[in-house]
C-alpha positions, 0 to 999 in steps of 0.5 A, spaced: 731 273 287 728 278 291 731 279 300 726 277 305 721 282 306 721 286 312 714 287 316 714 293 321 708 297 324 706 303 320 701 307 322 696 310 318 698 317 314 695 322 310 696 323 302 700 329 304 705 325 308 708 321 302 709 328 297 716 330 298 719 323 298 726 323 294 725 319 287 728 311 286 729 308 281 723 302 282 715 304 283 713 306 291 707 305 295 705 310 299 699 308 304 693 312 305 687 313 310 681 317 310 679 321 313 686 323 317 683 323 324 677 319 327 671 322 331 666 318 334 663 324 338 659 322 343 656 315 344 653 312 350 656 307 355 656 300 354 654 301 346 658 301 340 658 306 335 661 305 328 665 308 323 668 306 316 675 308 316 678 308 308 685 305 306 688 307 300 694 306 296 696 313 292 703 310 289 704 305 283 707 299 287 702 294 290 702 293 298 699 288 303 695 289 309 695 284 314 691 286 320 690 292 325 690 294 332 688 299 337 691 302 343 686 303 346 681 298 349 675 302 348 676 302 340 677 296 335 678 294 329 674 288 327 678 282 324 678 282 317 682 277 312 689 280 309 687 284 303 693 287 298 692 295 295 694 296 288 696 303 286 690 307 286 686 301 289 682 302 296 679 299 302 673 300 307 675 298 313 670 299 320 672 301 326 668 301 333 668 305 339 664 301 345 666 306 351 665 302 358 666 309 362 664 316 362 670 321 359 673 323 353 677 317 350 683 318 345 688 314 342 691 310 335 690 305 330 695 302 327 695 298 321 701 291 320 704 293 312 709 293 307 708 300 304 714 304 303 715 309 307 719 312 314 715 316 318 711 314 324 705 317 322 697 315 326 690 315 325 688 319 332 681 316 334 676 321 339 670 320 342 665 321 348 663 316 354 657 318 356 652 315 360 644 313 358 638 316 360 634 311 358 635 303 359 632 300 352 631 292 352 633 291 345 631 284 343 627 284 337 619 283 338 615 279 334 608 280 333 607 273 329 601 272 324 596 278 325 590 277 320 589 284 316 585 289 319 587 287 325 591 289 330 597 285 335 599 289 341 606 288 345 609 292 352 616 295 351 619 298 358 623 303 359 627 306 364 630 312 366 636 310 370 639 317 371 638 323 376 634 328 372 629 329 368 630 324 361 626 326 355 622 321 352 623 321 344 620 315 339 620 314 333 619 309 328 623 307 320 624 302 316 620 299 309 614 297 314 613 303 319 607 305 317 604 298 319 606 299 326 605 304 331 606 307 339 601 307 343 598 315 345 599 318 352 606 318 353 609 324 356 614 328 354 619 326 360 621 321 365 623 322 372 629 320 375 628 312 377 621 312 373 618 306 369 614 307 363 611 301 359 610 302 351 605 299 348 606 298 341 601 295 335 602 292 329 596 293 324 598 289 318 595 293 311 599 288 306 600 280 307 607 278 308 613 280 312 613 286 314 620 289 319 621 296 322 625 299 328 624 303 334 628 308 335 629 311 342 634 317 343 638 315 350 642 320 350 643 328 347 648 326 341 648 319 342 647 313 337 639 311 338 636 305 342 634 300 336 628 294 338 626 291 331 620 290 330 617 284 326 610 280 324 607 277 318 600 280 316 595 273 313 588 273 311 584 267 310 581 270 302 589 269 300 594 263 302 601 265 300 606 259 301 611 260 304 611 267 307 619 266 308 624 262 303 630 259 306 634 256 300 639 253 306 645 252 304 647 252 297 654 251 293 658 258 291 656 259 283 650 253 284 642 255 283 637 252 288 630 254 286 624 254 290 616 255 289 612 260 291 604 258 291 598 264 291 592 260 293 584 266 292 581 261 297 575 266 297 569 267 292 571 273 288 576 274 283 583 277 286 587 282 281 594 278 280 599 282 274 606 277 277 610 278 281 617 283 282 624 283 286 624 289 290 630 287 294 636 284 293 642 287 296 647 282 294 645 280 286 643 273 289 636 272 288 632 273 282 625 271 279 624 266 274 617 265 272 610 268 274 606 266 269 601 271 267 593 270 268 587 271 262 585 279 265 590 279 270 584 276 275 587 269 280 579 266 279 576 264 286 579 258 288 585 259 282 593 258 284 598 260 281 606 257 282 611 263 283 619 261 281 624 264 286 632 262 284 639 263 290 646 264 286 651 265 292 656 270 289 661 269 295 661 263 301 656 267 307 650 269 309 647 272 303 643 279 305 636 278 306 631 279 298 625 281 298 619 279 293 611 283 291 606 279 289 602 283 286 595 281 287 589 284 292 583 284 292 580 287 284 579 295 283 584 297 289 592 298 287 593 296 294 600 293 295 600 286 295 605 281 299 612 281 300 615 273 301 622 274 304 627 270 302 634 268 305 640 263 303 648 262 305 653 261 300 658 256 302 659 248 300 654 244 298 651 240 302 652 234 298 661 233 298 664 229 292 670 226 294 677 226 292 675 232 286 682 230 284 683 223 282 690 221 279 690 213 278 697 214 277 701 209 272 697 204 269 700 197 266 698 197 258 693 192 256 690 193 263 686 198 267 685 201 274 678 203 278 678 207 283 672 210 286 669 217 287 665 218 294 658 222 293 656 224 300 649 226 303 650 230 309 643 234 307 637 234 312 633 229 307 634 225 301 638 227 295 638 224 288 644 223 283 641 226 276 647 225 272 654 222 271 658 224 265 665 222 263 668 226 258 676 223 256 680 230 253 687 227 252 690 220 252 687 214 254 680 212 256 676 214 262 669 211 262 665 209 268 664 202 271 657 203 272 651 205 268 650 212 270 642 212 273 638 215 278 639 214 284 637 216 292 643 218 297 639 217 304 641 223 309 647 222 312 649 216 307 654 216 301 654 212 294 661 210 291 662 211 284 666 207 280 671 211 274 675 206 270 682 208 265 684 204 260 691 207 256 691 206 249 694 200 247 699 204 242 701 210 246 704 211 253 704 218 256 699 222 261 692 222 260 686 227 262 678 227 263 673 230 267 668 228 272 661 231 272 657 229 278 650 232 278 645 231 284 638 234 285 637 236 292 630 238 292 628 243 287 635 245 286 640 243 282 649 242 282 654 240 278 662 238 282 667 237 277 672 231 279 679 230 275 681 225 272 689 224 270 692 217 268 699 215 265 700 208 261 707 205 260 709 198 259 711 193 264 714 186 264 710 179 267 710 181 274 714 176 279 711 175 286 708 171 291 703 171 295 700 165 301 694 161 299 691 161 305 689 167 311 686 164 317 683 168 323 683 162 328 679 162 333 675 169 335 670 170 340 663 173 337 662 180 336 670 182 336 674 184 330 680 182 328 685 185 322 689 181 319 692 182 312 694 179 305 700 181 303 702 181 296 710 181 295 713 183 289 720 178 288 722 180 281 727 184 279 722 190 275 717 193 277 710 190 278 703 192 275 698 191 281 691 194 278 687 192 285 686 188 291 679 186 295 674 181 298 671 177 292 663 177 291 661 171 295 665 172 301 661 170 308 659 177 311 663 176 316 668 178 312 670 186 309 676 190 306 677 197 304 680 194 298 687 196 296 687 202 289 692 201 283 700 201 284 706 200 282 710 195 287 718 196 286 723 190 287 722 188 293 716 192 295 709 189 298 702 191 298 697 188 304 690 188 303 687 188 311 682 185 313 677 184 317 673 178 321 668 179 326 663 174 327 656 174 329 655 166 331 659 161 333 661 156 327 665 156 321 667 162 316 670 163 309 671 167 303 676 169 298 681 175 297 683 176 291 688 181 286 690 183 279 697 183 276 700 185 269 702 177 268 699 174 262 697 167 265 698 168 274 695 174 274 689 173 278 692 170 284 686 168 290 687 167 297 682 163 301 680 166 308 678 162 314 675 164 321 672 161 326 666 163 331 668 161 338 664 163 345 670 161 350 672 164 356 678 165 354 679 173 351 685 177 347 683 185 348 683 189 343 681 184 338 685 188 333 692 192 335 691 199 331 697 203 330 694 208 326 698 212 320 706 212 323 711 217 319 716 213 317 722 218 321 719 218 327 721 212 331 716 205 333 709 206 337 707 202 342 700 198 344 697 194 349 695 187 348 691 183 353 689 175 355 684 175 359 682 168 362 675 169 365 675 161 365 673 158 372 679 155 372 687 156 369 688 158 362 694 154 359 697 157 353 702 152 349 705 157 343 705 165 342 708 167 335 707 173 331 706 172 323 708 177 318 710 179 312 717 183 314 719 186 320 715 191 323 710 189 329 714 185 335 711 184 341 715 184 348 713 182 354 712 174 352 713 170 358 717 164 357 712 158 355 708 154 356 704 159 360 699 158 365 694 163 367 690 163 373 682 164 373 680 172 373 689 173 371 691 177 365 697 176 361 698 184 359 705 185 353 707 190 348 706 191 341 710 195 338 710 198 330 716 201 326 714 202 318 719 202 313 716 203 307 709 206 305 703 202 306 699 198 310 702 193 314 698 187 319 701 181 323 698 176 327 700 175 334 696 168 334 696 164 342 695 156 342 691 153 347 693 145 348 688 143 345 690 146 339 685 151 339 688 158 335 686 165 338 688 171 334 690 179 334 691 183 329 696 188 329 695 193 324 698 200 322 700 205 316 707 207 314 707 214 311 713 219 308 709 224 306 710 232 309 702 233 310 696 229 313 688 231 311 683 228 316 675 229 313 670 229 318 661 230 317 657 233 322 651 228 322 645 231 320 641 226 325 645 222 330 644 216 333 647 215 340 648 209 345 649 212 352 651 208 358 650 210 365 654 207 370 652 208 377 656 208 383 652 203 388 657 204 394 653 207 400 654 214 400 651 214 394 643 214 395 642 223 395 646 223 387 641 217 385 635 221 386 637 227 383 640 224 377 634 220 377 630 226 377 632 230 372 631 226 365 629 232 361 635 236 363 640 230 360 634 229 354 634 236 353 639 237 347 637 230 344 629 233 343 633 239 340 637 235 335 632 228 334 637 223 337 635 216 336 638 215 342 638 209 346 639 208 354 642 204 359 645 203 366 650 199 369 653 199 376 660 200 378 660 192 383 662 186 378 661 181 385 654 181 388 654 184 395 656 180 402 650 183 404 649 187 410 646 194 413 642 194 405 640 191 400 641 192 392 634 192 387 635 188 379 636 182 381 644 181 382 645 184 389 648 190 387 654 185 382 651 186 376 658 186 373 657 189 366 650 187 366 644 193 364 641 194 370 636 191 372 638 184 371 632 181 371 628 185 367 623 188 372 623 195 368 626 196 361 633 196 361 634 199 354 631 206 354 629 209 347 625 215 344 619 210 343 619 207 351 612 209 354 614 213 360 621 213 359 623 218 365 619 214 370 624 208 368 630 212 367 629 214 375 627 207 377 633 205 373 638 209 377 636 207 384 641 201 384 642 201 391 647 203 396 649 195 398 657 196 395 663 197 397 668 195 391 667 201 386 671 198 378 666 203 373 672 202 368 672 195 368 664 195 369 664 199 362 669 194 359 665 188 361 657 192 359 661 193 352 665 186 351 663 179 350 660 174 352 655 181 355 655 185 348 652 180 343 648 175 347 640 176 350 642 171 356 649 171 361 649 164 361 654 165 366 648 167 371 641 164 373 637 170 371 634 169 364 635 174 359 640 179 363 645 180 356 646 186 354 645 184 346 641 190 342 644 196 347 650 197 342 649 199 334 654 199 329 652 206 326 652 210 332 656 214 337 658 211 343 658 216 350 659 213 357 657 217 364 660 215 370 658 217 376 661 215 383 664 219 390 670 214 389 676 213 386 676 208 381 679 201 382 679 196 377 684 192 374 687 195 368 691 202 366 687 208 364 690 207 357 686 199 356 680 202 357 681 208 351 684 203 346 678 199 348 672 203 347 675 206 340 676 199 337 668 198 339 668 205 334 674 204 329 678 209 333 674 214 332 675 218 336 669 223 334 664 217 334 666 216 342 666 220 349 667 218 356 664 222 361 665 223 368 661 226 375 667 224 379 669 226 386 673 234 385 681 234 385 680 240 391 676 234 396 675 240 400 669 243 396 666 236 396 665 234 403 661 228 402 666 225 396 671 219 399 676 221 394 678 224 387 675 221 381 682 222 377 682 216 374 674 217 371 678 225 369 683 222 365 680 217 361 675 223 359 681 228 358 683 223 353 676 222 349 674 229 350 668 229 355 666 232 361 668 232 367 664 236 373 664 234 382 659 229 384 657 236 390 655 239 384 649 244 387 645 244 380 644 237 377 639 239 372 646 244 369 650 239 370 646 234 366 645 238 361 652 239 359 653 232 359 647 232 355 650 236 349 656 232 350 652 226 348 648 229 344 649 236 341 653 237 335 660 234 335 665 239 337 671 235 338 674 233 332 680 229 333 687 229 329 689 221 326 695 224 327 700 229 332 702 235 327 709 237 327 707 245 328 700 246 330 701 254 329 700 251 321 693 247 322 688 249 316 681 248 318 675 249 313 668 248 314 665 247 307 671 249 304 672 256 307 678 257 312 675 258 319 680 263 322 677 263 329 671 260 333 676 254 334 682 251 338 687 245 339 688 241 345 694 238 345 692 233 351 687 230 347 691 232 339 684 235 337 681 240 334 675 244 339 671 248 336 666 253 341 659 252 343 657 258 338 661 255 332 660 248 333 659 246 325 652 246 323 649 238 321 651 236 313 657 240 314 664 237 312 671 238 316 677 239 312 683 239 318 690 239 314 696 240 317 704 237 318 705 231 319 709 230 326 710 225 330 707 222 338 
């Protein structure tokens, strides 16, 4: 067994220096650099200059190179992936001088290797700072589409920012320099201070792209100034289409093809002999077909089909390629058209998850069916070609559907169902594949899935299971978890080949459902499921599973629910737990009855229903137990797994009447060292923002400019073509005593959860569709200054809780039509704002609210964001704010949203950020679990590991990505890292 390697900084040495070394009796390394010595010369101030500085390995034995340093700050080495030098082998590294003052500049980089060797050897690096001439505005100019024959000028402004006399020298490169050019007259010197204003002009001769460079010389020596120059020369005799091709992102080792179409739209034959690569610096792009026309001549209103192919070789953006058409006008050898073509190699944007399916061992004379995740985060619809199941070893692989044909909308997925059968004869591991072919557009790709399984013998299973799963009353539109629990109560094994709803279950009803496994004495399986009526009345379905017995192998379990509108409340509907290792001790949640009766609540019984003892409740009053009108009844659930697996309870609360309301408390116990969590950008978000509005006195100036500036919160939402809806709340759930004002909408400023305004006058949702919709966002913002009492948490709870979430009408109200049903949607992201000059004061802990707002979405904490435009924690910078908004602060810590003051100077700023929070590309992306060590986070972005643009915030336990990294739309996230505990 080998010692521990040990690391040491080593510096870059010259071949000489490894000659001379005393024999051993094992291979040496001896790093290597060329040259010995770096020499930037001079380089103007402010820019960079680069050189390539070679590493070598001139021994017999391999060595790794880890990274680089530099010890001064004027000179780096950009960061590059570790990278191991066999004997002989070499490597190109860059380094970079960017001086930020005038005067020479010396120093050293160092390299972190393992090579042999004892002396502290450098690479010296040198360079001049000197100070530019002549300032050049480097953005690239792009003179569009220009018509050949004609020409498109554009100004270029130069300046000469020294105290001497500056010479003026310009000139022009690249494939297409000869189709630009700088305007006459310039002189040969600029005077100190003294402006000049280049024009420049494009005059296409060829169609298609075409690029160059302006090089302007900024100082003696120095690197020139580089502007690009860019345009597209077009004529109405010759359509070319497209002029540009991007093949978007295509897997590494896939081929996407796309079509180039060359139309003569005049009345005279045009000379056309195919069409030719010219550039292709990476080896990715090709031609696939130009099928040739009778004389060389495209006819006058003939077409022709050009076939263009991407093959990435690595994950990246591939250099830009290059193809001719050969066509013109008939008799001239004139260049033809050159269509520009770009591509990035990386994941496919069509993910197929797991691509490792192991059904693990399978009762003989029994199957298993799992199912594989086909999913469409491309920008439009993909087709599933072709399924194709290959067995190589062992039993029998085989799918569970017929493999047709089948559309994946974007941003949707499609289940496919594998089946495996061991042979009946012969136990022991068994192997296939899985290929799963998908069309995207014009390109085609194939992912691969392995398939393993094993077949072994088992005895009749012993168990038991309950006949029946009641949910009880729960109120309409709220989901409760409850689970069915299979128990095996035998003493050897159990074969379970699955658990799940049973076709024809009310819709009401759903569950993952609970994959093959073998259930040892003692051991449970629990099917969750979940009940969330959207009616009053009466609900069932059926639950049943699938053991190896040969007469009791199929037990079912019937399900029963009931739909209520009461006034009697237990928030949240399902107690979450999340995954809990098993090492780490109990997790604690809230739980809450809540009596919005018009008088008091008497609750005869509380009991807790599970299969084992991991759930207990503490806080339980003695019973019976009454609960004023507006009182709350808050306890403390607790969860300790002990073994793998889903576990559910029921805390279930009788009334005298013998009405039965139900929580459910759900969690998963894991051993496991590791956790995954998998995320997609979407490709086009749907979002429901609310808006809740303070309504107290002091609060006339910050409507108005909240009102005032719509476009800047649409901003990011035009940008990603969000389906967004739109609604406003206040913060007062009583109407106002009246007094110096008086609020609009109809509730007296006591809108109490509802849209604003409660009777209607305007629309109260607003959507991409609603005619005018600024005008209505401003009037719908002007909520008035009649209040006192600011509870903008509880205002957000109510706006989102029954009885207000579901139904058209409060029938608690005299106002018609003032529910809130229509605002919330299932399959979008929630992002409230609040906005207040006052602290917060509603009833419940910061932390109620949080568990609330992620049950509406799962728990999901990248599907839900809180933002807040509060009173500062330093009030001296914010003199109009009464107090500090910490409670609004801390709930968007905890969901990851912005926080900014309500004295911001600059509302049409502050609105576009919180725009990019509800609206931009999700760069939260938060953690199901709390990581034992976050320095082992792995985070990829379509299977590429990203070693930077991203960090993790321990408050909120996710993982940020920056502005400029935020991962592109259709991407998948794969954030792997040991599992710890909160």
């Amino acid at each position: 067994m080998r010692g521990p390697r040990v690391w040491a900084w080593v510096a870059v040495v010259a071949a000489c220096m490894a000659c001379g070394q005393p024999s051993s009796h094992s291979a040496r390394t001896a790093f290597e650099a060329r040259p010995e010595s770096l020499e930037f010369g001079v380089a103007a101030v402010g820019r960079t200059k680069t050189l390539k500085l070679r590493l070598a390995n001139g021994g017999r034995a391999p060595y790794r190179v880890e990274g680089a340093t530099s010890n001064v700050p004027h000179v780096q080495v950009p960061p590059f992936e570790p990278f191991t030098l066999s004997a002989g082998a070499e490597q190109e590294v860059e380094v970079r001088f960017t001086p930020d003052v005038e005067g020479d500049v010396q120093g050293q980089v160092q390299f972190l290797t393992d090579a042999d060797g004892e002396a502290s050897a450098t690479v010296p690096v040198s360079g001049r700072g000197v100070k530019a001439t002549l300032e050049v505005p480097e953005a690239p100019l792009d003179f569009g589409n220009v018509g050949l024959g004609q020409v498109e000028t554009l100004p270029l402004t130069l300046r000469n920012t020294s105290a001497v006399d500056s010479p003026l020298e310009l000139s022009l490169a690249g494939s297409d320099a000869d189709e630009f050019s700088v305007g006459p007259g310039l002189p040969a010197m600029l005077s100190p201070g003294e402006s000049r204003q280049v024009t420049l002009s494009f005059e296409p001769t060829r169609l298609g792209a075409a690029e160059a460079e302006l090089r302007v010389t900024v100082c003696t020596g120095c690197e020139p100034a580089v502007v690009p120059l860019k345009g597209t020369g077009v004529a109405s005799l010759l359509e070319v289409t497209p002029l540009h091709v991007d093949f978007g992102r295509v897997a590494v080792g896939a081929t996407a093809e796309e079509r180039i179409t060359v139309r003569n739209q005049g009345t005279e034959p045009l000379r056309y002999t195919g069409a030719s690569l010219v550039e292709d610096p990476g080896g990715v792009y090709r031609v696939v077909s130009a099928p040739s026309m009778p004389g060389n001549l495209l006819p006058a209103g003939g077409s022709v089909e050009v076939r263009v192919a991407f093959t990435p070789l690595a994950p990246g953006a591939a250099g830009a390629g290059r193809v001719l058409l050969d066509v013109g006008k008939a008799g001239t050898n004139t260049p033809g058209p050159k269509v520009s073509l770009t591509g990035e190699g990386g994941g496919s944007c069509v993910a197929v998850l797991p691509d490792r399916l192991d059904f693990g061992v399978v009762a003989s004379g029994m199957t298993a069916t799992r199912q594989v995740e086909v999913l469409n985060h491309c920008r439009d619809e993909v087709l599933l070609s072709n399924l194709a199941v290959a067995t190589q070893q062992g039993g029998y692989f085989t799918l569970a559907q017929p493999p047709a044909s089948t559309p994946i909308p974007s941003g949707q997925s499609l289940k496919v169902g594998i089946t495996f059968s061991p042979r009946p004869s012969a136990a022991g591991g068994s192997a296939g594949q899985l290929g799963v072919t998908v069309r995207h557009g014009s390109a085609s790709s194939t992912q691969g899935v392995a398939l393993l399984g094993e077949g072994q013998v088992f005895s009749p299973c012993v168990f038991a299971v309950p006949p029946t799963l009641d949910f009880g009353g729960v109120q309409v539109g709220t989901e409760v978890a409850l689970g069915v629990t299979l128990r095996n109560t035998g003493t050897e094994r159990c074969y379970l080949a699955s658990m799940s709803l049973a076709s024809g279950s009310d819709v009401a009803f759903s569950a993952e459902p609970v994959e093959n496994g073998v259930l040892a004495p003692g051991q449970k399986a629990t099917l969750v499921v979940r009940f969330k009526p959207d009616e009053a009345g009466d609900f069932s379905g059926m639950a049943e599973a699938w053991l190896n017995h040969p007469t009791l192998g199929h037990p079912l379990v019937a399900l029963a629910g009931k739909g209520v509108q009461g006034c009697f409340l237990v928030q949240p509907g399902t107690v979450d737990f999340g995954t809990a290792k098993l090492s780490c001790g109990p997790r604690t949640r809230d739980v809450v009855a809540i009596n919005q009766c018009s008088g008091p609540v008497s609750v005869s019984r509380l009991g807790l229903e599970q299969v084992g003892s991991e759930f207990e409740v503490k806080g339980v009053p003695a019973l019976p137990l009454e609960i004023a009108a507006g009182g709350k009844l808050r306890m403390t659930g607790v969860y300790e797994p002990v073994d793998d697996g889903a576990d559910a309870a029921a805390l279930r609360f009788t009334l005298p009447d013998g009405q039965v309301y139900t929580a459910g408390l759900v969690g998963r116990g894991v051993t496991k060292a590791d956790q995954t969590d998998v995320f997609f950008q979407e490709s086009e978000a749907k979002v429901d923002v609310l808006f809740v509005v303070d309504n107290s006195g002091s609060m006339m100036e910050e409507q108005q400019s909240l009102g005032q500036n719509f476009a800047a919160f649409l901003s990011a939402a035009s940008k990603a073509n969000v389906d967004f809806r739109i609604g406003v709340t206040t913060t007062g759930l009583d109407p106002s005593p009246g007094g110096w004002s008086e609020c609009p909408g109809g509730a007296q400023g006591g809108e109490n959860g509802r849209l604003f305004p409660a009777d209607g006058s305007s629309p109260r949702i607003i959507t991409p569709t609603t005619p005018n919709a600024a005008a209505v966002f401003a009037n719908n913002t002007k909520v008035g200054v009649c209040h006192w009492n600011e509870q903008g948490l509880d205002a957000a709870y109510r706006a989102l809780s029954e009885p207000l979430l579901s139904s058209e009408d409060d029938i608690r109200t005299p106002l018609a039509h003032d529910g809130n049903a229509g605002f919330l949607r299932d399959d979008a992201k929630l992002a409230i704002i609040a906005l207040s000059d006052e602290e917060d004061f509603s009833s419940q802990p910061v932390s109620f609210y949080e568990s609330y707002f992620l049950s509406l979405k799962g728990q999901d904490k990248s599907r839900v964001s809180f933002n807040a435009v509060v009173g500062p924690p330093d009030l001296t910078t914010c003199p109009t704010a009464s107090s500090s908004g910490s409670r609004y602060a801390a709930l968007a810590q905890a969901l990851g949203g912005v926080v900014d003051s309500i004295c911001t100077p600059d509302w049409a700023t502050s609105l576009e950020k919180l725009s990019l929070s509800a609206f931009g590309p999700n760069r939260n992306f938060p953690l199901s679990a709390r990581p034992a060590d976050t320095s082992k986070i792995v985070v990829k972005v379509d299977g590429v590991v990203q070693t930077g643009g991203w960090s993790y915030d321990a408050g909120t336990n996710t993982v940020v990505f920056d502005s400029a990294t935020a991962p592109a739309p259709g991407a998948m996230i794969e954030i792997t890292y040991p599992l710890g505990c909160d």
